[in-house]
Each structure stands twice: as C-alpha cells, then as structure tokens.
C-alpha positions as CSV (number, residue, x, y, z in Angstrom):
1,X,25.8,-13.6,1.7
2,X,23.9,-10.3,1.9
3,X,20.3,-10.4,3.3
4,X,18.0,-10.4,0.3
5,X,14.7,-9.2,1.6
6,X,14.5,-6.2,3.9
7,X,10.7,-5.4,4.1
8,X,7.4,-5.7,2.6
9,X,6.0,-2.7,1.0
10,X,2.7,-1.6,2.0
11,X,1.1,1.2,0.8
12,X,-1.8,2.5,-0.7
13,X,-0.7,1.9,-4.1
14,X,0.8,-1.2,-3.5
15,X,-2.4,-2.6,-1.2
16,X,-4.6,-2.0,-5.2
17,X,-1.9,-3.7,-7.2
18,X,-2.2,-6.8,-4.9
19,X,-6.0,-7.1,-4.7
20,X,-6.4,-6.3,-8.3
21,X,-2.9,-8.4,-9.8
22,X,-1.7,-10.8,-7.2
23,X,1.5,-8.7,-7.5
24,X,3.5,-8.0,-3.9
25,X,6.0,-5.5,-3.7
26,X,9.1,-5.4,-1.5
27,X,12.3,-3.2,-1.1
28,X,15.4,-5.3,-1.2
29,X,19.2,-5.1,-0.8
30,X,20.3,-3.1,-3.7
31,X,22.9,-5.1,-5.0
32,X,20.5,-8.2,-5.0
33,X,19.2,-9.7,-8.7
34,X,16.1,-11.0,-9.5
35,X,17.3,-14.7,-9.2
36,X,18.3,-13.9,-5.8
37,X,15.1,-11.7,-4.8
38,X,12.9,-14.9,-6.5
39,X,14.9,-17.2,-4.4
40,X,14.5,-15.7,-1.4
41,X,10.6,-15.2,-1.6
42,X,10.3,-18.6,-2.8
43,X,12.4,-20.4,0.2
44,X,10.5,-18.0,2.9
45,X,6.9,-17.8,1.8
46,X,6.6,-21.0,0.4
47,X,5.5,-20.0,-3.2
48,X,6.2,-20.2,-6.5
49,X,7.2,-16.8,-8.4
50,X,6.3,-16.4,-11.8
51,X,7.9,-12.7,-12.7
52,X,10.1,-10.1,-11.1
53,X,9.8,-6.6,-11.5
54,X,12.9,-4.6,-10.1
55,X,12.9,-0.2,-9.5
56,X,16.1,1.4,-8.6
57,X,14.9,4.4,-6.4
58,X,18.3,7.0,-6.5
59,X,18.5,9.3,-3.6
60,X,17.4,13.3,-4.2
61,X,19.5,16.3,-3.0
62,X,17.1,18.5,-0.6
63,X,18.0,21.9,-0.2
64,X,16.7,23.7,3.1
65,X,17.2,27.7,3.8
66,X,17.2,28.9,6.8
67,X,18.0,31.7,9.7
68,X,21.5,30.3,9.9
69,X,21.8,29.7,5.4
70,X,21.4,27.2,3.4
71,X,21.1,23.2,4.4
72,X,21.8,20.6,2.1
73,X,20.4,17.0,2.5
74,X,20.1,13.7,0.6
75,X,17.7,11.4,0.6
76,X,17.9,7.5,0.9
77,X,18.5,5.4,-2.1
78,X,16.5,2.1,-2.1
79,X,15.6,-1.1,-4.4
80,X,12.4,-2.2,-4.6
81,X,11.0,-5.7,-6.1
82,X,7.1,-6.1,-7.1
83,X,6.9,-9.9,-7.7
84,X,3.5,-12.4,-9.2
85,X,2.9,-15.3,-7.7
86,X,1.6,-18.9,-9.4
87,X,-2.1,-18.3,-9.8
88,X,-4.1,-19.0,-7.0
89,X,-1.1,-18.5,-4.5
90,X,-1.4,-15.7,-1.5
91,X,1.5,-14.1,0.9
92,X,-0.6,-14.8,3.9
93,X,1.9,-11.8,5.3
94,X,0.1,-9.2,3.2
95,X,-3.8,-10.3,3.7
96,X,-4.0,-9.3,7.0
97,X,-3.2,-5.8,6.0
C-alpha cells in the first residue's frame, strides 16, 4: 500500500482555518480517497475525523524567455486534504506552530 499522508500543511491560511474551525490540512498521495486519508489520520493522531475535504492541485506550464529562447517548465501536481476533527479534539502536531 501507498503511503497515505505525506505532510502537514502549514501556512498562513491554513494556521486561520485551524484556530478559527478546528480544520487541519494536509497534502496526500494523490491517488489516496477520503476513507483512506480518514484512516490514516485516525490510526496516527489518535482522533476521531468527522469530514474530509479533498483539492486536486494540477500542475501549470511556466514559460521562461531568455538570452538563449524560450524555456518551458511545469509545475508539481499535488493533493491536498483539509480534515475536522470530533469537537474538542487537537493535532498536538499543529499547536506548536
């Protein structure tokens, strides 16, 4: 089996939802569900998820010029997950941030 989780997602954005929602976000395998991605936050955190939120982030073409022409790029593609938690239940992971 695939590995599920591949990081917690911290940013600015992310930091308001969680103080505000108890919502945590996370970028995952791409090919994972939501029954796997609940799973897997369940059996490592030790909590109880109530909802899964899943965005499918497609990679961008990126087109550079030049002194030698024109450079064409591609940005990653990436899954992300932004779960809620039982209320009254933390990700001790996040509150240190």
């Amino acid at each position: 089996m695939h590995q599920v989780l591949i990081s917690p997602l911290v940013t600015e954005k992310m930091t308001n939802i969680t103080a505000d929602n108890g919502k945590y976000g996370f970028l995952v395998n791409p090919k994972a569900n939501k029954i796997q991605i609940a799973k897997a936050i369940e059996a490592k955190f030790n909590v109880h998820v109530t909802e899964v939120k899943t965005i499918n982030h497609p990679g961008k073409t990126k087109t550079q010029f030049r002194k030698k022409g024109r450079f064409t790029g591609k940005t990653a593609k990436f899954k992300k997950a932004i779960i809620t938690l039982k209320e009254g239940e933390k990700i001790e992971l996040f509150e240190a941030v």
